[in-house]
C-alpha positions, 0 to 999 in steps of 0.5 A: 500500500506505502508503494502505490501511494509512493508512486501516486505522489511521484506521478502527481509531482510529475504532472504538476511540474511537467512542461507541454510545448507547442510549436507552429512553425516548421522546418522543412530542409531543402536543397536546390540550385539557385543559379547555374549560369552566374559565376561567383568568385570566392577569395580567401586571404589570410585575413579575410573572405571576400565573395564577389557576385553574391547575390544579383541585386547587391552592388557590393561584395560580401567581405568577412574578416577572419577570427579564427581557423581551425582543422576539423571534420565536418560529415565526417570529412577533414575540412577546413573552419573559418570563423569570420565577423562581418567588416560593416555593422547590420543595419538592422541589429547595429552589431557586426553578423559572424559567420562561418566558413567550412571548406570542404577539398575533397568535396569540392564545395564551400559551406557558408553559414551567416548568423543574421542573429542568435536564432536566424542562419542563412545556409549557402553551399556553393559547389566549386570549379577545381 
């Protein structure tokens, strides 16, 4: 009799102090090719990364100085880490956006995460002509 009211309390300690989340949003993955036709040279110093035709509409390049580099494997695959932070401020958050950088050699491609905020990563891959 102890157990059943011991396991009575138990459950009724559980139900009182567990959380319920809801969610109303989805992520749904999905890779496509934005663009075959436009050429997009990626430059990589020892201080900085710079991106030239971005994007169609932006008249600027996209230019990423380097915190840090490191060596390590993404997908189980020896690549190379940039860390990086934006040389102009976000209009929107007046702070600089950090970034990360995942050179993949063997693969080909270059992997490019840009922190809008906390919350928000903008993911671009783009497959490299060696």
């Amino acid at each position: 009799m102890k157990m059943i009211k011991l396991l009575f309390l138990i459950f009724a300690c559980n139900s009182m102090n567990g959380q319920s989340l809801k969610s109303t949003s989805l992520l749904i993955k999905k890779s496509e090719v934005l663009s075959n036709d436009r050429e997009t040279n990626i430059i990589i110093s020892e201080s900085e990364i710079t991106i030239k035709n971005y994007s169609d509409n932006s008249q600027k390049d996209l230019i990423r100085k380097i915190e840090k580099i490191e060596s390590k494997p993404y997908n189980n695959i020896n690549c190379t880490w940039y860390y990086c932070v934006s040389v102009e401020k976000d209009t929107f958050r007046n702070d600089y956006r950090k970034s990360i950088f995942i050179y993949d050699k063997l693969g080909k491609s270059i992997l490019f995460a840009d922190f809008a905020s906390e919350v928000d990563v903008f993911w671009t891959k783009f497959y490299l002509n060696i």
